[in-house]
PQR file with spaces between the fields and no chain letter, atoms N, CA, C, O and H, PARSE charges and radii, in Angstrom:
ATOM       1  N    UNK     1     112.634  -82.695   18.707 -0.4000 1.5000
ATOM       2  CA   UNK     1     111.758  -83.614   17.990 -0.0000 2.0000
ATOM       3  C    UNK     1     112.532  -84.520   17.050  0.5500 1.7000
ATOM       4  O    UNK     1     112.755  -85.660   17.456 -0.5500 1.4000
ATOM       5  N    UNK     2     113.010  -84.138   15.746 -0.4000 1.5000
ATOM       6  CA   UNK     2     113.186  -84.886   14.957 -0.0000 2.0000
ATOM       7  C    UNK     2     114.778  -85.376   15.368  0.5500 1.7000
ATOM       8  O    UNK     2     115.193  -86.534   15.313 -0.5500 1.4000
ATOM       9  H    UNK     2     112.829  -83.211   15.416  0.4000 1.0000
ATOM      10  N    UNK     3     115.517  -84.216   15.777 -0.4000 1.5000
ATOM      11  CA   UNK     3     117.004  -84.731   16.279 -0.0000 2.0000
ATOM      12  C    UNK     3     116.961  -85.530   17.411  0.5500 1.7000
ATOM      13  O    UNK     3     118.029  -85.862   17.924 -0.5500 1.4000
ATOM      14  H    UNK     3     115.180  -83.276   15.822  0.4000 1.0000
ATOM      15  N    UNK     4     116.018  -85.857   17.838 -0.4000 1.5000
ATOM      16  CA   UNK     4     115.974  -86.536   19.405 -0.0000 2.0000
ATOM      17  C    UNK     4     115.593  -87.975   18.310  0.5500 1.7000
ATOM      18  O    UNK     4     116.239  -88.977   18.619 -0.5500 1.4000
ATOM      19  H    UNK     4     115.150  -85.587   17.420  0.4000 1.0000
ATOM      20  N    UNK     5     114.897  -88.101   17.434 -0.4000 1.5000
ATOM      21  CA   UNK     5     114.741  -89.553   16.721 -0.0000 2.0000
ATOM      22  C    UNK     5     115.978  -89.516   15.878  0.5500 1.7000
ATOM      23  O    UNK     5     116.228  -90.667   15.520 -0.5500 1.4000
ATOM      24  H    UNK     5     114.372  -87.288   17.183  0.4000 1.0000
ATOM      25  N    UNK     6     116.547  -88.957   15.578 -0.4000 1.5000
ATOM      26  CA   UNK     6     118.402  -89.316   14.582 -0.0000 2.0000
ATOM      27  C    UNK     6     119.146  -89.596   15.602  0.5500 1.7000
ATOM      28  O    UNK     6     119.899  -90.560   15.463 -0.5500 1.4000
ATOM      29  H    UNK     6     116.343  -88.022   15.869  0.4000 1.0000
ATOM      30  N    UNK     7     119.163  -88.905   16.827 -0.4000 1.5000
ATOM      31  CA   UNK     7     120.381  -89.651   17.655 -0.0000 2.0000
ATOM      32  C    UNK     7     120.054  -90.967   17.993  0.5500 1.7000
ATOM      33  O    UNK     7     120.962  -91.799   18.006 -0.5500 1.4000
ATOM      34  H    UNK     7     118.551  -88.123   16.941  0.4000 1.0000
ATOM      35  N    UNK     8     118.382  -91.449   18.397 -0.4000 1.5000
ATOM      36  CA   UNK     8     118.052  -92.152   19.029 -0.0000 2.0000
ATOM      37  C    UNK     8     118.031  -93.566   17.827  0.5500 1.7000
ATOM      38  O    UNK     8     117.768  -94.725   18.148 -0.5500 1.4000
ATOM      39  H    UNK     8     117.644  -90.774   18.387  0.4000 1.0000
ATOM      40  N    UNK     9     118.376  -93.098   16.428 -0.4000 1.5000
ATOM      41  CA   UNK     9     118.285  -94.274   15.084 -0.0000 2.0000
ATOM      42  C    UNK     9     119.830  -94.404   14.834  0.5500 1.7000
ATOM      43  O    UNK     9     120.297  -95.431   14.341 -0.5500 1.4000
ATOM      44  H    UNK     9     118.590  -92.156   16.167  0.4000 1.0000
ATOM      45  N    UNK    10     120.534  -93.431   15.155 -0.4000 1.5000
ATOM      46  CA   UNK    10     121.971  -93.447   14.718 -0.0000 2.0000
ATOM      47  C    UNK    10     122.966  -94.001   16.046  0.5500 1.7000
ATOM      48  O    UNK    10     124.114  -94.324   15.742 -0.5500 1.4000
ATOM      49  H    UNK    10     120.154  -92.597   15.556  0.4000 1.0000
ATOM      50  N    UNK    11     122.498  -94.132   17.696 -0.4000 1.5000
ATOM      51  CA   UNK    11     122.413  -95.193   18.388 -0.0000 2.0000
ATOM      52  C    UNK    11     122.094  -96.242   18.076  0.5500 1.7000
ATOM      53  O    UNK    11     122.974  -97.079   18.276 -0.5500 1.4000
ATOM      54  H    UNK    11     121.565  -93.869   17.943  0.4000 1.0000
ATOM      55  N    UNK    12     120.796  -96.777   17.468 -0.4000 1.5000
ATOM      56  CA   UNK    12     120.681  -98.201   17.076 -0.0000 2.0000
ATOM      57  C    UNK    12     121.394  -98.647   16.165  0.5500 1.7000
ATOM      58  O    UNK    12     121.597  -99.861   16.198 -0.5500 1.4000
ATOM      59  H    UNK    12     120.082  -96.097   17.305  0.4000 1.0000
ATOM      60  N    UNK    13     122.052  -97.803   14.988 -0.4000 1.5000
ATOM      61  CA   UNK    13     122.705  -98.477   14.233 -0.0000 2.0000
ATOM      62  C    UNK    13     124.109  -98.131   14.119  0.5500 1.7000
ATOM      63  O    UNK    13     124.790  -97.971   13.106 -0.5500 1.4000
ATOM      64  H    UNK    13     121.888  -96.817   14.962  0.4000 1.0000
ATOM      65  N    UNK    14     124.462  -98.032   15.534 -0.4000 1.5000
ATOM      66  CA   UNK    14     126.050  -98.241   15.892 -0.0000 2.0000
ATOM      67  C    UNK    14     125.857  -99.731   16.483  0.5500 1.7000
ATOM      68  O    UNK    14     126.537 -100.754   16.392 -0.5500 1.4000
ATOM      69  H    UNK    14     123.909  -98.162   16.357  0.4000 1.0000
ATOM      70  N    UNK    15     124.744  -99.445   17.073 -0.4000 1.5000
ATOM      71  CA   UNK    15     125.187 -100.834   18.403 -0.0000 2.0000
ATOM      72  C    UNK    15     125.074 -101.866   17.266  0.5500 1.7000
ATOM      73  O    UNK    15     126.044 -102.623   17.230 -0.5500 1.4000
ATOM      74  H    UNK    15     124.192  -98.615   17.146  0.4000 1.0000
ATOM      75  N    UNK    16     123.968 -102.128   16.163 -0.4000 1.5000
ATOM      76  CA   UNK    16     124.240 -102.953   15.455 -0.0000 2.0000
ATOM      77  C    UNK    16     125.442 -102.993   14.170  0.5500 1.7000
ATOM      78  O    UNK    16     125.733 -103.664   13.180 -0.5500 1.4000
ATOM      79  H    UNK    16     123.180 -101.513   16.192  0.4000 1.0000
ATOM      80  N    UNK    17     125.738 -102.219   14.661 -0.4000 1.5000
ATOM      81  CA   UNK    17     126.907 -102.337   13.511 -0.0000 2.0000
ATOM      82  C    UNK    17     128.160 -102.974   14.595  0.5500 1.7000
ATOM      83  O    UNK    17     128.863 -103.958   14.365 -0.5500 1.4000
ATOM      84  H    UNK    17     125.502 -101.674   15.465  0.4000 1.0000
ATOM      85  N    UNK    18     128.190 -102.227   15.639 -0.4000 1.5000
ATOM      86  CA   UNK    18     129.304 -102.923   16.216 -0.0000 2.0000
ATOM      87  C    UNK    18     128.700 -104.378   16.723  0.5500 1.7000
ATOM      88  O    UNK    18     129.779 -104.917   16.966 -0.5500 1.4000
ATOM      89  H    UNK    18     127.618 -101.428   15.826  0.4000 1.0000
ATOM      90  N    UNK    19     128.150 -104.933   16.903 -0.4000 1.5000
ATOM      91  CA   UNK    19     127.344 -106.660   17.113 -0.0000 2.0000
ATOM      92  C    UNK    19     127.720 -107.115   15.741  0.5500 1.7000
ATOM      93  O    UNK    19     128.694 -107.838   15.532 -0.5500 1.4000
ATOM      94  H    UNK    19     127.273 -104.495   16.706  0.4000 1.0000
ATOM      95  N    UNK    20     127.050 -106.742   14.965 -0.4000 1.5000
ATOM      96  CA   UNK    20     127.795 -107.063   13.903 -0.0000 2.0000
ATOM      97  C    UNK    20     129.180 -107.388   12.934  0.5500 1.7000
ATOM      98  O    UNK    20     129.412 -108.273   12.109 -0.5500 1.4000
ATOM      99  H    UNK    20     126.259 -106.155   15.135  0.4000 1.0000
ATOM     100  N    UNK    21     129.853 -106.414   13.366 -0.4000 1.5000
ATOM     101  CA   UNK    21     131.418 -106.142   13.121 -0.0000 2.0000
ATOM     102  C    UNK    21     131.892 -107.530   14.014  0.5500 1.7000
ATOM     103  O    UNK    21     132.917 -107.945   13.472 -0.5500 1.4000
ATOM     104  H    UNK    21     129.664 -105.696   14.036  0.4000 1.0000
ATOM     105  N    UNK    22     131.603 -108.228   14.946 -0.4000 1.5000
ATOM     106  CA   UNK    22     132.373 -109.370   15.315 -0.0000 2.0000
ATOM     107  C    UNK    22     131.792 -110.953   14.433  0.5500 1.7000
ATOM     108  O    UNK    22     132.064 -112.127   14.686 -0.5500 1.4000
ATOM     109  H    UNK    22     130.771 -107.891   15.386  0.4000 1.0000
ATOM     110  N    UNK    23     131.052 -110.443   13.519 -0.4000 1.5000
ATOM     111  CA   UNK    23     130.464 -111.742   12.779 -0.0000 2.0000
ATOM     112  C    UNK    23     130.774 -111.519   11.817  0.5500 1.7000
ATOM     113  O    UNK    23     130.414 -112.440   11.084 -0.5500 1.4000
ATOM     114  H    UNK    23     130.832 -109.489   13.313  0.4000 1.0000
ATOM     115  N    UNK    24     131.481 -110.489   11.082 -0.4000 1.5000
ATOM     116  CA   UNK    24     131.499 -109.961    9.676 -0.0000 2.0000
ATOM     117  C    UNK    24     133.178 -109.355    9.500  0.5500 1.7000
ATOM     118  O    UNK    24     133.304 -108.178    9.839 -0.5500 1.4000
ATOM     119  H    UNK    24     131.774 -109.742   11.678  0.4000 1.0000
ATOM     120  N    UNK    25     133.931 -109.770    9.206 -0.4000 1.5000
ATOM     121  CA   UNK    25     135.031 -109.322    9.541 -0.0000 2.0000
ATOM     122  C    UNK    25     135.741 -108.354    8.501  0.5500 1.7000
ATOM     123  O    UNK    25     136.427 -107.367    8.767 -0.5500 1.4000
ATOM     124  H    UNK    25     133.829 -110.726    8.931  0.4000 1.0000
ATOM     125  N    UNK    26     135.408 -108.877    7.231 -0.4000 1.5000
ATOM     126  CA   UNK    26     135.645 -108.034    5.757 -0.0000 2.0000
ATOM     127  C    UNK    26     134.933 -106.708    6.177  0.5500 1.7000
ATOM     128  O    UNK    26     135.613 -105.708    6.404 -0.5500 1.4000
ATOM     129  H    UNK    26     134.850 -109.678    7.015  0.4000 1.0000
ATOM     130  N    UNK    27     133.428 -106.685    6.295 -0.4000 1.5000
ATOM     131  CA   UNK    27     132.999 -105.323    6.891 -0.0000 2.0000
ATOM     132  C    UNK    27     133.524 -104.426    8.019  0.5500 1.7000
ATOM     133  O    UNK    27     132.952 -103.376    8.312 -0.5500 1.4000
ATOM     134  H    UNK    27     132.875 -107.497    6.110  0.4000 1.0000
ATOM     135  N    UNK    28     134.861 -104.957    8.780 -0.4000 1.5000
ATOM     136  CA   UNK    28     135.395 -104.350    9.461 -0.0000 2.0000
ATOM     137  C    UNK    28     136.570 -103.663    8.630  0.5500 1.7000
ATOM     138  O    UNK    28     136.667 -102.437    8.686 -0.5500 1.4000
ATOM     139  H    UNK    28     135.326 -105.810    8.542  0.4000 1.0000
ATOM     140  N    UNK    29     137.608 -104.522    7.739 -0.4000 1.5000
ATOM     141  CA   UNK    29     137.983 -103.969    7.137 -0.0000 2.0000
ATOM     142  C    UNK    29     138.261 -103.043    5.904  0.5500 1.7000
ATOM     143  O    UNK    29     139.296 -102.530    5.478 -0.5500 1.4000
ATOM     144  H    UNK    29     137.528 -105.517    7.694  0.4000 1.0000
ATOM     145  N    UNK    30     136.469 -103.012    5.331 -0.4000 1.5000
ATOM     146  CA   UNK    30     136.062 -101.697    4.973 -0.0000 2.0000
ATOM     147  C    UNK    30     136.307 -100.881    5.545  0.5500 1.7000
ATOM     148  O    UNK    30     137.357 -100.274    5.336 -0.5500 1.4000
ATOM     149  H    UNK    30     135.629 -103.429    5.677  0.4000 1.0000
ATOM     150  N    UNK    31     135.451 -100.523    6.502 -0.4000 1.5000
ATOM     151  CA   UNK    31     135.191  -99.785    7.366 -0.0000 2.0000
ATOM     152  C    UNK    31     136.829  -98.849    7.787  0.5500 1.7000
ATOM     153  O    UNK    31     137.147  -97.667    7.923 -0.5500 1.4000
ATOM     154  H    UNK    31     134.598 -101.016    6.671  0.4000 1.0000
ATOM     155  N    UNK    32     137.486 -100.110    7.869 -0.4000 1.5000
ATOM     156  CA   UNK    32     138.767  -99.188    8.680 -0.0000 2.0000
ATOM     157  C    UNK    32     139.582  -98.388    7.501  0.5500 1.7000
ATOM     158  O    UNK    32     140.395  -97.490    7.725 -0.5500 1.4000
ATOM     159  H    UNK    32     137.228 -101.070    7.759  0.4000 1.0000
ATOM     160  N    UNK    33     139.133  -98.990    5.906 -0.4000 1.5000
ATOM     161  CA   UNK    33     139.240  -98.624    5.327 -0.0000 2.0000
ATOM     162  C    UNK    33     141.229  -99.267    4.985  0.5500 1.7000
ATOM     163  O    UNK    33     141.854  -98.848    4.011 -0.5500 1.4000
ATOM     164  H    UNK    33     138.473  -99.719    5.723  0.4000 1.0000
């Protein structure tokens, strides 16, 4: 139930993070830290 909606929200907000990460480039290099 509820882990089947976290994988299925924490999928959506990879894919938008990586769509994102090519428009945002400072937020990449957070990220990589």
């Amino acid at each position: 139930g509820t882990v089947c909606v976290v994988g299925k929200m924490r999928d959506l907000i990879l894919q938008l993070s990586k769509s994102s990460i090519y428009s945002t480039k400072p937020f990449v290099s957070l990220r990589a830290g």
